[in-house]
C-alpha positions in Angstrom: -12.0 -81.6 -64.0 -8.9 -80.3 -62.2 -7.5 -82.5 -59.5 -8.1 -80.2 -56.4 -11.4 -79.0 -57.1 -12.6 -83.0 -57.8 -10.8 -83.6 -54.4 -12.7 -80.8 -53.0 -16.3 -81.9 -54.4 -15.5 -85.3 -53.1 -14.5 -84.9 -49.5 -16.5 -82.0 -49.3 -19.3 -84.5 -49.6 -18.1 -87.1 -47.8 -17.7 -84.5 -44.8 -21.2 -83.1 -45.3 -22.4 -86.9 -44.8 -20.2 -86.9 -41.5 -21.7 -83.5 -40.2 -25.0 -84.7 -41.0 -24.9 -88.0 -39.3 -23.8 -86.5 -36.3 -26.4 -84.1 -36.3 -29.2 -86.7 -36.8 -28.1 -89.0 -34.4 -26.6 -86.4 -31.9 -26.5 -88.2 -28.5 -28.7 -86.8 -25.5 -28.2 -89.4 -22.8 -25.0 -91.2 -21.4 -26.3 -94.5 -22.7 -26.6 -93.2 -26.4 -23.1 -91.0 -25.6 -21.2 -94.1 -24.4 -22.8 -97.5 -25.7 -25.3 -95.8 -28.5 -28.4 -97.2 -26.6 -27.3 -100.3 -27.0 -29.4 -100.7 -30.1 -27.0 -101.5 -33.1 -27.8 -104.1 -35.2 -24.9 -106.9 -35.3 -24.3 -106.4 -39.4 -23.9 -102.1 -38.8 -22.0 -102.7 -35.7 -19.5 -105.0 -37.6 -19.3 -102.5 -40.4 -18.4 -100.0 -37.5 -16.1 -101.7 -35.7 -13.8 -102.2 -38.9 -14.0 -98.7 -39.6 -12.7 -98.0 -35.9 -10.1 -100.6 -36.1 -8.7 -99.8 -39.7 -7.1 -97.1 -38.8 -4.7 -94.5 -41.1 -2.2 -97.0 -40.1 -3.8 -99.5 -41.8 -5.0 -97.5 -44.6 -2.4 -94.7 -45.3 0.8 -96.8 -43.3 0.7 -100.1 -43.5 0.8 -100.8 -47.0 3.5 -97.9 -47.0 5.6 -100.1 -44.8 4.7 -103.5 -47.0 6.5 -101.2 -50.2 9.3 -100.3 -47.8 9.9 -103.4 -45.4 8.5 -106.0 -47.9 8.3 -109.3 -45.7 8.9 -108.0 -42.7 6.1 -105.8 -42.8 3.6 -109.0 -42.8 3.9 -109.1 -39.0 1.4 -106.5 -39.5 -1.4 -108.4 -41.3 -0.9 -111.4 -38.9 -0.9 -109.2 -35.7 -3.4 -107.0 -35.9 -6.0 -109.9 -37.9 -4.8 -112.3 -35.5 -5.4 -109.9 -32.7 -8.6 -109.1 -33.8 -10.1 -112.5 -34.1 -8.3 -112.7 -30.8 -10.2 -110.1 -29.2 -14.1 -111.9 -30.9 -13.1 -115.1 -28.9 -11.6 -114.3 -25.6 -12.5 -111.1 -25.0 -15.8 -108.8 -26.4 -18.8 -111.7 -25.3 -17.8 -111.7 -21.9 -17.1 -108.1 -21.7 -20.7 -107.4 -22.7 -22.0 -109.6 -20.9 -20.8 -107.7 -18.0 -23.1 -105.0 -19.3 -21.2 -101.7 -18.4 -20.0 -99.0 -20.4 -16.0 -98.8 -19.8 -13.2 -101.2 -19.3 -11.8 -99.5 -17.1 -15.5 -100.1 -14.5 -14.9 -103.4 -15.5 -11.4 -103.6 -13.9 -12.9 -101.7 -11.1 -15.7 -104.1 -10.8 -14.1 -107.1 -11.1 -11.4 -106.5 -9.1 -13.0 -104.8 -6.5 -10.9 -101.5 -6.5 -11.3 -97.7 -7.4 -7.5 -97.8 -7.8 -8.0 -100.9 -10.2 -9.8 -98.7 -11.8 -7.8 -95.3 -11.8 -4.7 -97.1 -12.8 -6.8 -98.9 -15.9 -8.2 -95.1 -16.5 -4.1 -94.1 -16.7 -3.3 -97.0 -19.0 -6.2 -96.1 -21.1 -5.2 -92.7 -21.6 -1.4 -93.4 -22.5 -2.6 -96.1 -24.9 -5.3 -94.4 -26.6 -3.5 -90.9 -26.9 -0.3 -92.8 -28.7 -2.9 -94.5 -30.6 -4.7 -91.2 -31.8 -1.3 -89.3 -32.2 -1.2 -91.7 -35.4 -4.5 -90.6 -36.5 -3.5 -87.3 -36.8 -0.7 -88.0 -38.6 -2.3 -89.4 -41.3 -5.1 -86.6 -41.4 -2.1 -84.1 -41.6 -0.2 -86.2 -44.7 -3.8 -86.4 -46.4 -4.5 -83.0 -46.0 -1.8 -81.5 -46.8 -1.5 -82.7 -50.1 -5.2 -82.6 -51.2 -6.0 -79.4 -50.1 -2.4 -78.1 -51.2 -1.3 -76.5 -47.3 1.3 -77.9 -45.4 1.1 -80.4 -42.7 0.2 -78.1 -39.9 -2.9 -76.5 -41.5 -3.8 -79.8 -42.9 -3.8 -81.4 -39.2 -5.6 -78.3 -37.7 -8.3 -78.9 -40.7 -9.0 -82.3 -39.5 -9.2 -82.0 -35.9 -11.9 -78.8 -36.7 -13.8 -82.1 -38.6 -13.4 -84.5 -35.5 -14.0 -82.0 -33.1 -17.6 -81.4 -34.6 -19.1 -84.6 -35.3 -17.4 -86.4 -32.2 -18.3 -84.3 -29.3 -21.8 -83.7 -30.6 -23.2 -87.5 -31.7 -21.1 -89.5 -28.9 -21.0 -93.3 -29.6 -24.6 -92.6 -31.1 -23.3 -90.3 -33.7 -19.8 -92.0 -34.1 -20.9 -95.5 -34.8 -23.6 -94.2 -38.0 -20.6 -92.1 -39.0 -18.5 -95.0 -39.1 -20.5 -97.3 -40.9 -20.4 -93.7 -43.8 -16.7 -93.6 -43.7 -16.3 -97.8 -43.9 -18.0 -97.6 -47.3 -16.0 -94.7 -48.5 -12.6 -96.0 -46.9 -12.9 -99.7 -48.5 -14.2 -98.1 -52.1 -10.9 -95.7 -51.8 -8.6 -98.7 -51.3 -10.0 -101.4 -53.9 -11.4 -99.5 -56.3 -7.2 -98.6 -57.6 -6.2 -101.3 -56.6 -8.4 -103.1 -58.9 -6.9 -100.7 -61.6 -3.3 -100.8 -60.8 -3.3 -104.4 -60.9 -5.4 -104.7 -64.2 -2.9 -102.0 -65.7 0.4 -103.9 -64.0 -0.8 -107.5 -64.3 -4.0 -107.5 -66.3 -5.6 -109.0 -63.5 -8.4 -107.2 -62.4 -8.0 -108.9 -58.6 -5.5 -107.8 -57.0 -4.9 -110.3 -54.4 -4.6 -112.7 -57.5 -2.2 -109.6 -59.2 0.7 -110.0 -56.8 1.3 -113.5 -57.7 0.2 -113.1 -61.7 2.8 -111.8 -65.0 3.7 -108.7 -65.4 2.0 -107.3 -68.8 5.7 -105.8 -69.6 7.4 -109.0 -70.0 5.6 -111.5 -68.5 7.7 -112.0 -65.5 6.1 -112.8 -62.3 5.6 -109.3 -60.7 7.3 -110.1 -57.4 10.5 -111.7 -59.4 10.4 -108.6 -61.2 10.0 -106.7 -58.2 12.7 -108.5 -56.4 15.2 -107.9 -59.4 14.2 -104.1 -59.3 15.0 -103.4 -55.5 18.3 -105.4 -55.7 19.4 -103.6 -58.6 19.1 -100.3 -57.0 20.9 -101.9 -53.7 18.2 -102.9 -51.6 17.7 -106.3 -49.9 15.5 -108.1 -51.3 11.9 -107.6 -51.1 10.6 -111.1 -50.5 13.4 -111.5 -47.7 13.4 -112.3 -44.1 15.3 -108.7 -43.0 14.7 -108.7 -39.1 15.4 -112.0 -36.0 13.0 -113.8 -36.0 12.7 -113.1 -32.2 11.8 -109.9 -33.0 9.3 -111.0 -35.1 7.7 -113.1 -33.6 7.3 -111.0 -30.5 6.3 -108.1 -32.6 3.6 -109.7 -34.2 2.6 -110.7 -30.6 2.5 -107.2 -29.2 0.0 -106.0 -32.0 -2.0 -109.5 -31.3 -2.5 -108.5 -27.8 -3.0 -105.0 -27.6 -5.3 -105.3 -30.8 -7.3 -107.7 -28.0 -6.7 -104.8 -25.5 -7.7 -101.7 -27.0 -10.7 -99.9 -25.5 -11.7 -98.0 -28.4 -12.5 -101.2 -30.4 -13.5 -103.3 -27.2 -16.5 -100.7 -25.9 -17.7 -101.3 -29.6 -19.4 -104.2 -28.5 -21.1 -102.7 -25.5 -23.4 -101.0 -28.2 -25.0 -104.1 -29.3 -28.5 -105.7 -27.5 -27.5 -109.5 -27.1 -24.3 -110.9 -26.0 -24.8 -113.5 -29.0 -25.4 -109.7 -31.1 -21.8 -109.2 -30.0 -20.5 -112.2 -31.3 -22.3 -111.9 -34.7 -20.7 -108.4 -35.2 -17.6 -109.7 -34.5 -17.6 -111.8 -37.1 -19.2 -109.4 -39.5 -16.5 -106.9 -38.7 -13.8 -109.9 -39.4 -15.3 -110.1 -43.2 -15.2 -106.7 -43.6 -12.0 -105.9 -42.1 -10.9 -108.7 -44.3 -11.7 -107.0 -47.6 -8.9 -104.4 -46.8 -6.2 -106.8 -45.4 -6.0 -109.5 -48.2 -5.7 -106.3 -50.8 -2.6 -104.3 -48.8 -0.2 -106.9 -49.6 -1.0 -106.1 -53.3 -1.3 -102.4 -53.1 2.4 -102.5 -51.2 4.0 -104.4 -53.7 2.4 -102.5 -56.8 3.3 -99.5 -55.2 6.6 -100.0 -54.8 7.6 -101.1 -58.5 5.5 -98.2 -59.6 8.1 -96.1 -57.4 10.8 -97.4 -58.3 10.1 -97.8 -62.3 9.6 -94.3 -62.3 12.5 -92.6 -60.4 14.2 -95.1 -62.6 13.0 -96.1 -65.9 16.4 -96.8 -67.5 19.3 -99.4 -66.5 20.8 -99.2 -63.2 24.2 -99.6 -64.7 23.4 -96.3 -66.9 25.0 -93.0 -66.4 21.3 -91.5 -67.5 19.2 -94.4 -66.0 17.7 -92.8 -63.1 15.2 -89.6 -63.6 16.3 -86.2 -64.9 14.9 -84.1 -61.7 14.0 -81.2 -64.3 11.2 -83.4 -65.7 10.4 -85.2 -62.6 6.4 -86.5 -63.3 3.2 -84.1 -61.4 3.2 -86.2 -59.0 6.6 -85.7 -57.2 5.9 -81.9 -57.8 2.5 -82.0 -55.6 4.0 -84.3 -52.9 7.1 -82.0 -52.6 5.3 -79.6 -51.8 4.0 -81.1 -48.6 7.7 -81.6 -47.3 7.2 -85.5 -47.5 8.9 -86.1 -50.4 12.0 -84.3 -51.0 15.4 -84.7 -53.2 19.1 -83.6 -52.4 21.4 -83.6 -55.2 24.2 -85.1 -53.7 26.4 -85.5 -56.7 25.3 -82.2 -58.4 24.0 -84.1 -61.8 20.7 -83.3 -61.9 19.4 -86.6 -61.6 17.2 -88.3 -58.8 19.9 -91.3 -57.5 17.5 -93.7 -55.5 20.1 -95.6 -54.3 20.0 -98.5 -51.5 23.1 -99.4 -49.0 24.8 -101.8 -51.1 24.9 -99.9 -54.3 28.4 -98.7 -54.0 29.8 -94.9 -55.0 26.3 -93.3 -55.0 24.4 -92.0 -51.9 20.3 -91.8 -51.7 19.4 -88.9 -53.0 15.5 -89.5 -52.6 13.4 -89.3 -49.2 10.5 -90.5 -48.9 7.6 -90.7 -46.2 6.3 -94.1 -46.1 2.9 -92.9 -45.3 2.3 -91.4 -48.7 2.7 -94.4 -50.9 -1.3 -95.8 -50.6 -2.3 -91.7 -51.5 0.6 -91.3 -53.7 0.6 -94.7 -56.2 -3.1 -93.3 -58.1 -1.1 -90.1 -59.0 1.9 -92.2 -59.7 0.5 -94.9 -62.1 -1.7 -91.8 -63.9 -5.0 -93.0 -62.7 -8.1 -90.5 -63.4 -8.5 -88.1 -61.1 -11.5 -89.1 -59.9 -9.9 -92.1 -58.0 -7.4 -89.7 -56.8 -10.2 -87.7 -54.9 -11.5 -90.9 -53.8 -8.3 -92.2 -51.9 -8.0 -88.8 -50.1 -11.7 -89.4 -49.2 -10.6 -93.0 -48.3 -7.8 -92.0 -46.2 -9.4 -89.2 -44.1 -12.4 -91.2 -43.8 -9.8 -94.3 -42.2 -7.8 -91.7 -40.1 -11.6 -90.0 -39.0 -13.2 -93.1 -37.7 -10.6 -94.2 -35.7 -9.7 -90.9 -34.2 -13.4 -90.7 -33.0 -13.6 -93.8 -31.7 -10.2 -93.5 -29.7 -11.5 -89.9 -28.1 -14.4 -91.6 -27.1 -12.5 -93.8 -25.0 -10.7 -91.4 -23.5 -13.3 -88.8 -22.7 -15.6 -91.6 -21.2 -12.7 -93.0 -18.9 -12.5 -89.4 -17.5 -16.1 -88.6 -17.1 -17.5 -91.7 -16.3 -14.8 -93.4 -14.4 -12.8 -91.0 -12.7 -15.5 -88.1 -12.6 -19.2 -89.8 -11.8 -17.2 -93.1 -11.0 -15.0 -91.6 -8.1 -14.8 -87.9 -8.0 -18.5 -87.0 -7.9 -20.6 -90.0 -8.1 -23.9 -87.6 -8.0 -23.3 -85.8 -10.3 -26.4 -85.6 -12.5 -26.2 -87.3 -16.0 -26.8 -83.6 -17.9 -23.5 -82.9 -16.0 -21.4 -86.2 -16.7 -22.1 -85.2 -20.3 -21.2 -82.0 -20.6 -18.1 -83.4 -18.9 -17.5 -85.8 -21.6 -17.4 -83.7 -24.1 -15.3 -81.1 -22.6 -12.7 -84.0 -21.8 -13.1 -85.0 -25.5 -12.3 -81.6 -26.9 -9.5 -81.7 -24.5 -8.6 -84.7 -25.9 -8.8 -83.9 -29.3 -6.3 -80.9 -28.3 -3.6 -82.7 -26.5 -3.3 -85.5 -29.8 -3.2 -82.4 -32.0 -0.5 -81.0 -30.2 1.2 -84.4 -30.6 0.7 -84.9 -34.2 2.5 -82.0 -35.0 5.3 -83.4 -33.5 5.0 -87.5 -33.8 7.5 -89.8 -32.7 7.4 -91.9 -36.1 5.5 -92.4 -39.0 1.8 -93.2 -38.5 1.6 -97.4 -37.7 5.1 -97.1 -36.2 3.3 -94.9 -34.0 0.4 -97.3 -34.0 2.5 -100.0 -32.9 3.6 -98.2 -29.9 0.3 -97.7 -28.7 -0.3 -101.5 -29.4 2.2 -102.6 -27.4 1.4 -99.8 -24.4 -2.0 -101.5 -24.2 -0.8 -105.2 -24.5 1.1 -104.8 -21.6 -1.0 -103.2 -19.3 -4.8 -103.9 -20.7 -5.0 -107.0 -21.9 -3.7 -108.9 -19.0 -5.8 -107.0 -16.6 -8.9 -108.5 -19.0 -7.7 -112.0 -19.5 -7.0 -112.8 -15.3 -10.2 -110.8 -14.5 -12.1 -113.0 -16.9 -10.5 -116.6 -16.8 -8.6 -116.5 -13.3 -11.0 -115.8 -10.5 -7.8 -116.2 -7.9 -6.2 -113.1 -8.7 -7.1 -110.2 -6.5 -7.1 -106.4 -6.4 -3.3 -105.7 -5.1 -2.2 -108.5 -8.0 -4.0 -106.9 -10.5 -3.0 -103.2 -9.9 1.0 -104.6 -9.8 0.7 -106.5 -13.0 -0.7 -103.5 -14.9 1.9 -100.5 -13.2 4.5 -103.3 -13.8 3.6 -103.8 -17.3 2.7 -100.1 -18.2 5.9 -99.2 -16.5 8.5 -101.7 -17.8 7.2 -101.0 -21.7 7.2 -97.2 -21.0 10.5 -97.2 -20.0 11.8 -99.5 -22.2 10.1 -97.2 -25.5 11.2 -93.7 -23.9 15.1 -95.2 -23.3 15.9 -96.3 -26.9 13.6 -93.7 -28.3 15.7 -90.8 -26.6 12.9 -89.2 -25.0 14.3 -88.7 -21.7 18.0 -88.2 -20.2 19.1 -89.3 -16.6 22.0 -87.3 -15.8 25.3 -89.6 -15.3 23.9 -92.4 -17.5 24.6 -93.0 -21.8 21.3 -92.7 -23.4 21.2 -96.4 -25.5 20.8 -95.9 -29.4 17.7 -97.1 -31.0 19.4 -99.8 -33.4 19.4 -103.6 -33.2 22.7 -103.8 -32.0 21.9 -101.8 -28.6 18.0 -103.6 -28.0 17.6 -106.0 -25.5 18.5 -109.5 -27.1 17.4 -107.5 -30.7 13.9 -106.7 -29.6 12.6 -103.3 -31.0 10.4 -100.9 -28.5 7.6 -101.8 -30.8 8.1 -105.2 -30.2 8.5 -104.5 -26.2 4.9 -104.9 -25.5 4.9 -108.8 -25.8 7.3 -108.9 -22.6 5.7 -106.3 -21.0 2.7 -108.6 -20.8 4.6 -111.5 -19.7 5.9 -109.6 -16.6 2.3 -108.1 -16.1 0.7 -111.7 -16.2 3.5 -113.0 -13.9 3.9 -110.3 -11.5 0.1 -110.5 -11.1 0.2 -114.3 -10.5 3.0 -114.2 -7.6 1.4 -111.1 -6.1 -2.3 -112.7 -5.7 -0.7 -115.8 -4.6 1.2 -114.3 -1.7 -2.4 -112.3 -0.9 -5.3 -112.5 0.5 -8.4 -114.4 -2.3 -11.1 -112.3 -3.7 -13.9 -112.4 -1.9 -16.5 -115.0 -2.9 -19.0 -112.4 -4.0 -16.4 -111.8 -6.7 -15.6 -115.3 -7.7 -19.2 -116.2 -8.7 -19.2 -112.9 -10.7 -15.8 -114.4 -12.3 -17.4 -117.5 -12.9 -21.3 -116.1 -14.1 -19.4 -114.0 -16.1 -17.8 -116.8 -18.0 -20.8 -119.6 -17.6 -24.4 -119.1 -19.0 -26.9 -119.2 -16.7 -29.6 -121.8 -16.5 -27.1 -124.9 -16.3 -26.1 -125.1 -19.7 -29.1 -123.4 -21.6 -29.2 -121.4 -24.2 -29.2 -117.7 -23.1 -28.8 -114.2 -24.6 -27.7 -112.9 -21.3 
């Protein structure tokens, strides 16, 4: 069967589960819109929850970036695993505990303050929105090249999906939907992985591929793969490219606002039990898992499959590299979307992919790093069939995030600002209908943005990370393990932190211009002692925590009221018994 009407049958389907999830379990109360009635089993919450937090970064991007960066890119794998496991410890049992529906009522709560909790709302919002901008980009690459259109249409396609089975099933709807899209999205990204790596290795595991022979010539695949990318003038793959202060605080950044990110954190407000909460947890962690220990593989496989096929003959070779008159389908379909595209620099007809230290030849070859995971079926000639299935994958990854992140934001805005502080009698028919209108707003304002993002889709990702690292997290760790700092310390700490990473991205991104200053370039060279904006979060944090500290210190204590809630929050009631409470 021809490749776009398979693609069509399969996320056709696929979307006609969506729809009809939402539509079973549409929500019709606040507590099924926000929290799903708190009645998800542990196991289908855990399979939730990794579908929220795999994003398209981590399906579509990050595996993209692996091809690209090579080691570098592991500070992904560490962070956002790390921060996940991170979050299951410190964070999400004491949380629910709490029993509300919003972080940002818990910052209110626990710190005694509707401006703790407008300023939490405004961190929220900036987090989340850079967060789902990222989403949309990778239902715009995905669409665009499966349904043939370009980008625009393609993101306007997906946000008509999200739209639907968001604002009508709430939490309630969004969490079944999820668990739909996690078995789609984690079939999408084994299932050619598995191939690839039996066709590449004859390994049929690909976690166990990457370090196996290559069938070719026997040579390890990532000494082969090393030889390839230095050849055409790249730095090695397997290479430390980056400081290691960077690195480090990188990797720290996506650790922390992984632990700070709403969207996965009210996730665990739909469970009955606080020990419910922890078992999902560590469900989600094995499933999440599954997808993580694979990436490194699909990067790498990806990557040689690029490169062997823009090049198939000796570097040294006048005719090595690919006559551009019989490039394979595959480039054909993806330039077309605009994402892949070739300048014949040297007028000889040929596609020169050329790294910096191949000397007398310029790159003639661009390409998106967020089309490699949807890309590399179509490249190693995979049946078509797993083709549909990774564009099924992908939109199901970019989907179930999206939803999850507009739930966030719409239920900051209706339950915290509007029933919270604006109108706290408002009736609950009212406060959702006000949800979903902020939702579709929502929805609206990231589409808008996706047309137009700042990066590709986890570089975007990792903005949004470090936004909520510096402003969230902290706000979450004093309020639950530090029962001395107050209201006015809090509220510092977070503008601080929000403020000091927002101006820090914005002045090396080039998104603003102060009249009479030089805007700094975004390169190493120009970064504050070599740390990128994306790594900027990590400090952030650190002047968050710190400013909070000094400020409380020099301020009047919490009131005692607020201190036992502090400490029941963190110690089980009945002096050391066992409790589900």
């Amino acid at each position: 069967m021809e490749l776009q009407t398979l693609t069509f049958i399969v996320v056709g389907l696929t979307f006609a589960l969506y729809i009809g999830i939402a539509i079973w379990a549409r929500a019709s109360t606040t507590g099924e819109f926000y929290a799903a009635g708190r009645g998800v089993h542990p196991v289908a919450n855990g399979m939730a929850t990794a579908a929220d937090w795999m994003s398209a970064a981590s399906f579509i991007s990050m595996a993209g970036l692996i091809a690209f960066q090579g080691y570098d890119a592991s500070l992904f794998l560490m962070g956002w695993t790390g921060g996940y496991v991170l979050l299951a410890m410190l964070l999400a049992p004491y949380l629910r505990k709490f029993g509300k529906f919003t972080v940002p009522e818990f910052i209110g709560d626990r710190y005694y303050s509707q401006t703790a909790r407008i300023v939490a709302v405004i961190c929220l919002i900036v987090a989340s929105l850079t967060y789902v901008i990222g989403q949309m980009k990778g239902i715009g690459v995905a669409f665009s090249r499966f349904l043939e259109v370009d980008f625009a249409t393609g993101l306007f396609t997906g946000m008509a999906i999200v739209f639907f089975y968001a604002v009508l099933g709430g939490m309630k709807g969004i969490t079944y939907t999820q668990i739909a899209q996690y078995c789609v999205l984690i079939m999408a990204y084994t299932i050619p992985a598995i191939f690839i790596s039996l066709h590449l290795t004859g390994n049929p595991i690909p976690q166990l591929g990457m370090f196996s022979s290559t069938v070719a010539d026997g040579t390890p695949l990532l000494m082969k793969l090393d030889q390839t990318i230095v050849d055409l003038g790249f730095t090695q793959y397997t290479a430390q490219k980056t400081n290691t202060l960077n690195m480090a605080l990188y990797t720290f950044s996506l650790m922390i606002g992984t632990a700070g990110l709403p969207h996965v954190i009210i996730r665990f407000f739909t469970v009955p039990r606080v020990k419910d909460a922890r078992s999902s947890a560590g469900w989600a962690l094995v499933f999440i898992s599954l997808l993580y220990t694979t990436a490194p593989a699909v990067g790498s496989m990806a990557m040689l499959n690029l490169a062997n096929t823009v090049q198939p003959g000796p570097v040294a070779a006048a005719d090595g590299s690919l006559e551009y008159e019989k490039r394979p389908q595959w480039f054909k379909n993806w330039e077309k979307t605009g994402l892949l595209k070739f300048e014949d620099k040297n007028s000889n007809g040929r596609v020169e992919y050329r790294g910096p230290k191949f000397a007398g030849t310029a790159n003639e070859l661009t390409v998106d790093r967020d089309i490699m995971v949807l890309a590399n079926p179509e490249i190693a000639g995979l049946p078509n069939w797993v083709i549909a299935l990774v564009a099924a994958g992908g939109l199901a990854a970019a989907l179930s995030t999206a939803a999850g992140l507009l739930l966030a934001i719409a239920s900051s805005i209706s339950h915290d600002l509007l029933k919270g502080i604006f109108n706290p009698n408002i009736t609950e028919k009212g406060e959702l209908m006000a949800a979903r209108i902020a939702m579709a707003g929502a929805i609206g304002v990231a589409g808008y943005f996706g047309l137009h993002p700042p990066g590709f889709a986890a570089q975007v990702v990792a903005l949004a990370f470090g936004l909520a690292a510096s402003s969230i997290f902290p706000a979450l760790m004093m309020g639950i393990f530090n029962k001395r700092v107050n209201n006015t310390g809090a509220v510092t700490g977070m503008l601080v932190g929000l403020g000091s990473t927002l101006l820090y991205i914005f002045w090396f991104k080039g998104w603003f211009f102060i009249p009479g200053t030089a805007m700094a370039a975004n390169t190493a060279d120009n970064w504050f002692l070599g740390i990128s904006p994306e790594a900027f979060g990590a400090v952030g944090a650190m002047l968050n925590f710190a400013s909070a500290i000094l400020v409380s210190k020099v301020t009047a204590e919490p009131p005692e009221h607020i201190q036992h809630m502090v400490e029941d929050i963190r110690t089980p009631r009945g002096a050391g018994a066992a409790t589900d409470h």
